[in-house]
Each structure stands twice: as structure tokens, then as C-alpha cells.
C-alpha positions in Angstrom: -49.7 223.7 92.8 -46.1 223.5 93.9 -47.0 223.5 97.4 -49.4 220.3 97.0 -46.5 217.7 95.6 -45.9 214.3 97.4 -43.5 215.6 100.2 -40.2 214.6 100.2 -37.5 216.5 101.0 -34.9 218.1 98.1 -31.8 220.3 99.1 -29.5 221.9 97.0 -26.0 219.9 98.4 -23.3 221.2 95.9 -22.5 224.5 94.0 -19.7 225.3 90.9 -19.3 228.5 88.4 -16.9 229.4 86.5 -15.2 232.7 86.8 -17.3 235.1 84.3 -15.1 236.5 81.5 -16.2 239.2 78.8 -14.6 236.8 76.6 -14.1 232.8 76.3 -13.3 232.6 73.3 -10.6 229.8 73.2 -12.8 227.8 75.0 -16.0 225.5 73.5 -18.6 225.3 75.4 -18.1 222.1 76.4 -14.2 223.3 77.7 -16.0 226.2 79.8 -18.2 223.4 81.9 -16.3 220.9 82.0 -14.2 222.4 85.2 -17.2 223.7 86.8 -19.0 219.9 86.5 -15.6 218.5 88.1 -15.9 221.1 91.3 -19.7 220.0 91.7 -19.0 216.5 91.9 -15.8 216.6 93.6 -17.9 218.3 96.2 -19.8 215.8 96.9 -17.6 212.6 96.0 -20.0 211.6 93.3 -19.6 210.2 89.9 -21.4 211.0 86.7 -22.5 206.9 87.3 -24.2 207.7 90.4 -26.4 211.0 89.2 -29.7 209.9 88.9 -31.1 212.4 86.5 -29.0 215.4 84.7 -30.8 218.2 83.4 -29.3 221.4 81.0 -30.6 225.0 80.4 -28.5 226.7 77.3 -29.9 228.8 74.5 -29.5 228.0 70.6 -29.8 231.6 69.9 -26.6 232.1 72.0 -24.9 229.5 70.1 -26.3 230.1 66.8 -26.5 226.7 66.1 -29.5 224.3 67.0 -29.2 221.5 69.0 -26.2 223.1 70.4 -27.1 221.5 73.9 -26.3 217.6 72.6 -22.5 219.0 72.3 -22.6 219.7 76.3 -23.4 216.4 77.2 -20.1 215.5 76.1 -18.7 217.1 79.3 -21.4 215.1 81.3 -20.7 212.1 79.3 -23.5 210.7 77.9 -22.9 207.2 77.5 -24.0 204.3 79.2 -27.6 206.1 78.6 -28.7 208.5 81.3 -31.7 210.1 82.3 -31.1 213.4 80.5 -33.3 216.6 79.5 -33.1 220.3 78.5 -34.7 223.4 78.8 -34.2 225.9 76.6 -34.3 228.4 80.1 -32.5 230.0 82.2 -30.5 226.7 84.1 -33.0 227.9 87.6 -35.8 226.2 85.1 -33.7 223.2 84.8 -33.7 222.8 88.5 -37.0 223.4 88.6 -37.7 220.1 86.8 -35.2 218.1 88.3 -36.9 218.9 91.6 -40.0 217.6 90.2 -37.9 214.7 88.8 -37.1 214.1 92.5 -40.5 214.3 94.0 -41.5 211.9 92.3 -38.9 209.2 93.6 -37.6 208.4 90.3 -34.2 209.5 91.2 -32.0 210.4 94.6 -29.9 212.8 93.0 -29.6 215.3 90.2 -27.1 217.1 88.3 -28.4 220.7 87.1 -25.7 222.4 85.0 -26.1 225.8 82.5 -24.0 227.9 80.6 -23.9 230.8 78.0 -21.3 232.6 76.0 -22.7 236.2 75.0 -19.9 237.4 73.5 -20.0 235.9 70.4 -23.0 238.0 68.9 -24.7 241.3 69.7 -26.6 240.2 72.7 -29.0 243.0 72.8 -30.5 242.7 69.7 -30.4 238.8 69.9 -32.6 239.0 73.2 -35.2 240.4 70.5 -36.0 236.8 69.9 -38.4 236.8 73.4 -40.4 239.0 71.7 -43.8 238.8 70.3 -43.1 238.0 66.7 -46.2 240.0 65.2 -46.4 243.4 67.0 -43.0 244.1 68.8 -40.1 242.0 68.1 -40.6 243.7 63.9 -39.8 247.0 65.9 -36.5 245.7 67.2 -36.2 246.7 70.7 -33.1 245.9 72.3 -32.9 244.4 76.0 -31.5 247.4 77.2 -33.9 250.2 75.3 -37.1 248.2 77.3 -35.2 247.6 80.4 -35.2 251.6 80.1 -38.9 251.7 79.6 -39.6 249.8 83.0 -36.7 252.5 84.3 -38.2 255.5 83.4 -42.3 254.0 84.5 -41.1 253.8 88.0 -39.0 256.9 87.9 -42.7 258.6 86.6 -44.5 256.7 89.6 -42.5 258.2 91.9 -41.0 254.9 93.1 -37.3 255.5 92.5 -35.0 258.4 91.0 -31.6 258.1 89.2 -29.4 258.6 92.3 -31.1 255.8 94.1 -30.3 253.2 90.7 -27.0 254.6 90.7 -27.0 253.0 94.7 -28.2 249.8 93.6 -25.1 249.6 91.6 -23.1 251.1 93.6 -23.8 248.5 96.6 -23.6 245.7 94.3 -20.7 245.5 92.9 -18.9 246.5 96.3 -20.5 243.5 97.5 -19.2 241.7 94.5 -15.6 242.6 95.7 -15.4 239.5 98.0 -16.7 236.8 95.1 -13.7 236.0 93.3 -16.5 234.9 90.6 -18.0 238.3 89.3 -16.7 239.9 86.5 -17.4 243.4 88.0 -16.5 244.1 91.3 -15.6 247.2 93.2 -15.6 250.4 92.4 -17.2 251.0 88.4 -18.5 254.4 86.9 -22.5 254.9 86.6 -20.9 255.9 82.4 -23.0 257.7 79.8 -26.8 256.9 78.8 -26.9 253.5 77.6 -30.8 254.4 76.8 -32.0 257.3 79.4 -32.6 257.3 81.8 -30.2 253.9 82.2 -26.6 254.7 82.3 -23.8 251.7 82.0 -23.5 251.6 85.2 -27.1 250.4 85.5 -27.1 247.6 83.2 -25.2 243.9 83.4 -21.6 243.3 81.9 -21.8 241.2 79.0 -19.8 238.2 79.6 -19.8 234.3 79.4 -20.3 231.6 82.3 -21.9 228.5 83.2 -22.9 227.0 86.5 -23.3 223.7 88.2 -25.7 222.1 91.5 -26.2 218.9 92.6 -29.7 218.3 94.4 -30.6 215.3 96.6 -33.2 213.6 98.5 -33.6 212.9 102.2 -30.7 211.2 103.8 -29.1 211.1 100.8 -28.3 215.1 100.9 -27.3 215.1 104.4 -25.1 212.0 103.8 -23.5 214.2 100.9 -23.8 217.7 103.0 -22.7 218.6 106.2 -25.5 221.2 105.9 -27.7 221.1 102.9 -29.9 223.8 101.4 -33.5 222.2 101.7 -35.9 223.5 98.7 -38.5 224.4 101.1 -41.3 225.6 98.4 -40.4 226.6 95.1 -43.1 228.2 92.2 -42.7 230.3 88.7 -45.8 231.9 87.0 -45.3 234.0 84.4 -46.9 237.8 83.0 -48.9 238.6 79.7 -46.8 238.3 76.4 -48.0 241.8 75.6 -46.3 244.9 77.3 -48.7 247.2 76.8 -51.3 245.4 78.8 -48.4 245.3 81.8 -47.9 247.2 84.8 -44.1 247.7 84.6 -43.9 249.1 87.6 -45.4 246.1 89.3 -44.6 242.1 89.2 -47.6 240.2 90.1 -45.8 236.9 89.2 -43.3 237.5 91.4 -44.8 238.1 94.2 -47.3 234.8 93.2 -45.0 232.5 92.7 -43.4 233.8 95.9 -46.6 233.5 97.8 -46.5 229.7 96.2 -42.8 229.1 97.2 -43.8 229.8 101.1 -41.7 232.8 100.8 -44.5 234.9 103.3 -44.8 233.0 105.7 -41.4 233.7 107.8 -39.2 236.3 107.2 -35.8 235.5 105.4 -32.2 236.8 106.2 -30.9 237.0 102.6 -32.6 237.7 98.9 -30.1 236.5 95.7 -32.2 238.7 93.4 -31.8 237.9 89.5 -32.4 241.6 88.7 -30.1 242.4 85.6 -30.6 246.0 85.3 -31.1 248.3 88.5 -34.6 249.3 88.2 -35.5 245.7 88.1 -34.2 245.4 91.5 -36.5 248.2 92.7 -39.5 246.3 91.3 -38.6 242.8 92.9 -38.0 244.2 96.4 -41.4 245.7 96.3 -43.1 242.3 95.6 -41.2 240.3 97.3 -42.4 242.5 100.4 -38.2 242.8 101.4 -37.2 244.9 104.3 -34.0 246.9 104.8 -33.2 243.7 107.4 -32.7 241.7 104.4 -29.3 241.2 102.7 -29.7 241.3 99.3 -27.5 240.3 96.6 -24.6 239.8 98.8 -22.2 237.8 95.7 -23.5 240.7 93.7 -26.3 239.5 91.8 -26.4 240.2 88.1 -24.7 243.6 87.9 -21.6 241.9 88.6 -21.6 239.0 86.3 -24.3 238.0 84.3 -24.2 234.8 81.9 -27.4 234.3 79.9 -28.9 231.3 80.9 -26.9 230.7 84.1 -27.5 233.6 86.3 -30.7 232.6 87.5 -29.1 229.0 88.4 -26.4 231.1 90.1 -28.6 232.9 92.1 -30.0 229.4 93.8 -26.4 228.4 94.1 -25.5 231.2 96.1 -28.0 231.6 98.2 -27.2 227.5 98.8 -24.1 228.0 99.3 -24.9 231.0 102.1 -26.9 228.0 103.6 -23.9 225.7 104.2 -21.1 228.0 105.3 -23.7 228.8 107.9 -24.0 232.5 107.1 -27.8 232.1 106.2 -30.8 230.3 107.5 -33.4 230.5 105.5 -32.8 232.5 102.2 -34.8 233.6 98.6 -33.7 233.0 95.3 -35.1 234.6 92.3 -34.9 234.2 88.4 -36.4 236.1 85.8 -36.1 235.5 81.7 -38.1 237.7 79.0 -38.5 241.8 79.1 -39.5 243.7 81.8 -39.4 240.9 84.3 -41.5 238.6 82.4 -41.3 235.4 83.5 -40.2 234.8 87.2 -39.1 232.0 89.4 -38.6 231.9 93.5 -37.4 229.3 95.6 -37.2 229.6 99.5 -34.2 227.8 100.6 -33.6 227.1 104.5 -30.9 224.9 106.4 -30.9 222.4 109.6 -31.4 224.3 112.9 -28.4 225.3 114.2 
């Protein structure tokens, strides 16, 4: 579907987080984006005037309030009018439709922000939410207890063991030691069972964050890039609401909405992986089809810092932002929201021969 669009070409042209806290709470929301939505457009030398179409992921639930998005756009600055929507997504989905803003010529340029502050609430057992209301959310299963179930299903299948999760980690947030960003970095102990066979180690920091990009069209991204990010393909499909009728060890959409994206057709050189808990990595390498010669997670993916609702945008941003400092060609970003992997996004990304 994706892959059949009027074609015009997108690129991701600027990139802002903020650094990821366990705690912001003197800040608003509105005071945690607001420096992050300066950086992006300082990047580029735009104005809020000259965006052609700004587009929001958040979650009430984080906020506890509804409608807690229209506050945001106070940092975006909402008036004269603009061309404005939301998602209630992860802030990849908001990209997603700002892209398809784009393709359709109705706009040059897009602002793509998202943010979350977890620490407010007990996030685990606000996740809940995703749930289907009638047979599993009544149960109240945290994030972490069926992030354990998928864990201990591939464990079973033979596909991975506890030492090898406790790598994932491992490598991770050593890799996260050179992005000043991540709220975990370096060296951090695998801990006690969270939910076994998940230890702490295995499972993302609970922190708060938010995230900018600007995308552009054409001319108009090279003009504001010295070497943009083009959105070669990009797809998200999404699994049965039911677990029991899933294969946790597998991700069909995944690997679908990777086929969509274009991501099989040449190899890529780096994977930003939105894979909050260990085992999930595991399961996205395998249907993503990713070779040891793939650098994945290199910023440190979700085990180092992971804002609800902005660490799927962060993933395209840093996989961008590989793109123009050169030290990528063509790269993968990934996104997931829901249990077990539910709903997935993939974008291929690739810059201007060199």
C-alpha cells in the first residue's frame, strides 16, 4: 500500500530529544518540549511560520487528563491557525502521517514532535489500558509480567537463554555510554527477577522525554540538509488483539511491514530497534532477517532510555541522524506499541551517495 503512493521524495532533515530523566517533575509538559522544538528548528533555520503541517503523538493516560495534547501546542504556538493533528501513538505514528501529509503535496515541510512523562503514575499497571477490555485487561497484567511471557516462550523454543538477554543489555547500554541522551549508560546490574525469567537488567528505565524531527520534500530537504535522511519506504501492520491466538516467539508484522518499507531488498548497515525489554530484541532480529554485520542499537535503543510515546520517534531520529554525520547509508528504524510487540512500524532510511 505504502509502496504504491504518488512518489515524491520525504527525508527526515532535523533531529532534537531531550535528555531522559527518571523524573521531570518541575517541568510541564509543555516546559520539557519546548527546548527540544527550539534545537529542531534552530537546525534547520526555520520558523514555526514556515512548518507546513505539525503533527503530536502523547498519551492521556500518561497525563491523566484528556485532551492533555491541546496544552502542547502552546510550545508549538498555535496561533495564526496551523495545520495541526494528533495521534494518540507512539510520535513514529505521527510521522507516519505527516509523511502521508507530504505525499500528497499539501505541505513542504513538517514538524513531528512527542513526549511522555512516566513518572507520575505506576506505569506498569497503567500500560494495562492496551489491553482487551473483556478477557485480559480485568486480569491486570502488567507490561513487564507479559513482556516475561514472550521471555520465557522463546527461552522454551530454544531461541535464546538468560545469559544471552543479559548480552543484549549488556551491549546496549555500553553503547549508550557515547549518547549523552540515555538515561542508562554504561555499566548496570542484570538485578533480581522483575517477573522470571526477566531480571531489571532486562527491562527499560522508567523515565520521562520527548523528541522532535522536521521532515521535507525534495529540494526543500536538501536546501535545509547538507545530507538528509530520505524515507525510502516506510509501512506498520499490526497483530491479533488476542494473545492467545499469537505466536510470541514470532512477529509476522514486523517482518510485513518491513517487506512493505523495502527493507529486503538491500542490505542495511545499521537497525535502531524499538525493543523495550531484551527478549523483544531477539524476536525483531529474527524478522527483520538482521545479520551479525548489522549495527544494532548503536544510541542504545530502549534499554537505555525509554519515554512512552517518544521512543519509537527517537528511534527514526537516530537512525536520521546516523545518516547525516555520514556514519550510515542506508539504515532501519523500528517502533512497536501494545504487548508482546503488537503493533509494529519500519521505516528504511538511506542518504545521498557519497
Amino acid at each position: 500500500m505504502t509502496r504504491d503512493l504518488p512518489v515524491r521524495d520525504i527525508a527526515v532533515v532535523a533531529f532534537a530529544q531531550t535528555d531522559h530523566r527518571r523524573t521531570s517533575e518541575e517541568l510541564s509538559e509543555v516546559e520539557m518540549l519546548m527546548p527540544v522544538l527550539h534545537d529542531v528548528l534552530a537546525q534547520t533555520g526555520l520558523k514555526t511560520a514556515d512548518i507546513g503541517f505539525t503533527c503530536s503523538g502523547s498519551s492521556d493516560y500518561l497525563a491523566g487528563r484528556a485532551f492533555s495534547f491541546t496544552l502542547a501546542l502552546d510550545g508549538v504556538g498555535a496561533w495564526p491557525p496551523i495545520s495541526e493533528s494528533h495521534v494518540e501513538m507512539d510520535g513514529a505514528w505521527a510521522l507516519y502521517e505527516a509523511w502521508t501529509k507530504l505525499l500528497t503535496g499539501d505541505a513542504d515541510t513538517a514538524l513531528v514532535y512527542s513526549y511522555g512523562k512516566s513518572s507520575p503514575g505506576p506505569l506498569r499497571d497503567v500500560l494495562t489500558r492496551q489491553l482487551d477490555p473483556y478477557c485480559v485487561a480485568p486480569l491486570w497484567p502488567d507490561s513487564v509480567a507479559l513482556a516475561a511471557l514472550q521471555a520465557q516462550a522463546l527461552i522454551d523454543a530454544g531461541d535464546t537463554d538468560e545469559p544471552a538477554l543479559a548480552a543484549v543489555a549488556a551491549r546496549s547500554r555500553a553503547d549508550a555510554t557515547a549518547n549523552s541522551h540515555a538515561q542508562l549508560r554504561g555499566s548496570v546490574p542484570q538485578g533480581e527477577y522483575a517477573v522470571r525469567p526477566l531480571r531489571t537488567g532486562d527491562c527499560p528505565p522508567i523515565g520521562d522525554g520527548a523528541a522532535a524531527v522536521i521532515l521535507a520534500a525534495g529540494e526543500r530537504a536538501r536546501e535545509l540538509c547538507d545530507r538528509p535522511a530520505w524515507i525510502r519506504g516506510i509501512d506498520h501492520r499490526i497483530e491479533a488483539h488476542g494473545l492467545g491466538v499469537r505466536d510470541l516467539t514470532d512477529s509476522p508484522s514486523t517482518r510485513l511491514a518491513a517487506e512493505k518499507a523495502g527493507s529486503f531488498e538491500r542490505p542495511v548497515d545499521t537497525a535502531e530497534l524499538h525493543a523495550p525489554f531484551t527478549s523483544q530484541e531477539v524476536v525483531l532480529r529474527k524478522a527483520l532477517k538482521l545479520d551479525a554485520g548489522v549495527r544494532v542499537n548503536p544510541s542504545g535503543g530502549a534499554l537505555a532510555a525509554n519515554p512512552v510515546m517518544a521512543a519509537g520517534l527517537i528511534r527514526i531520529g537516530e537512525a536520521a541522524a546516523r545518516i547525516h554525520r555520514g556514519e550510515s547509508d542506508r539504515a532501519l528504524a523500528h517502533a512497536t506499541s501494545g504487548p508482546c510487540l503488537q503493533q509494529n512500524l519500519v521505516a528504511v532510511l538511506e542518504g545521498d551517495p557519497r
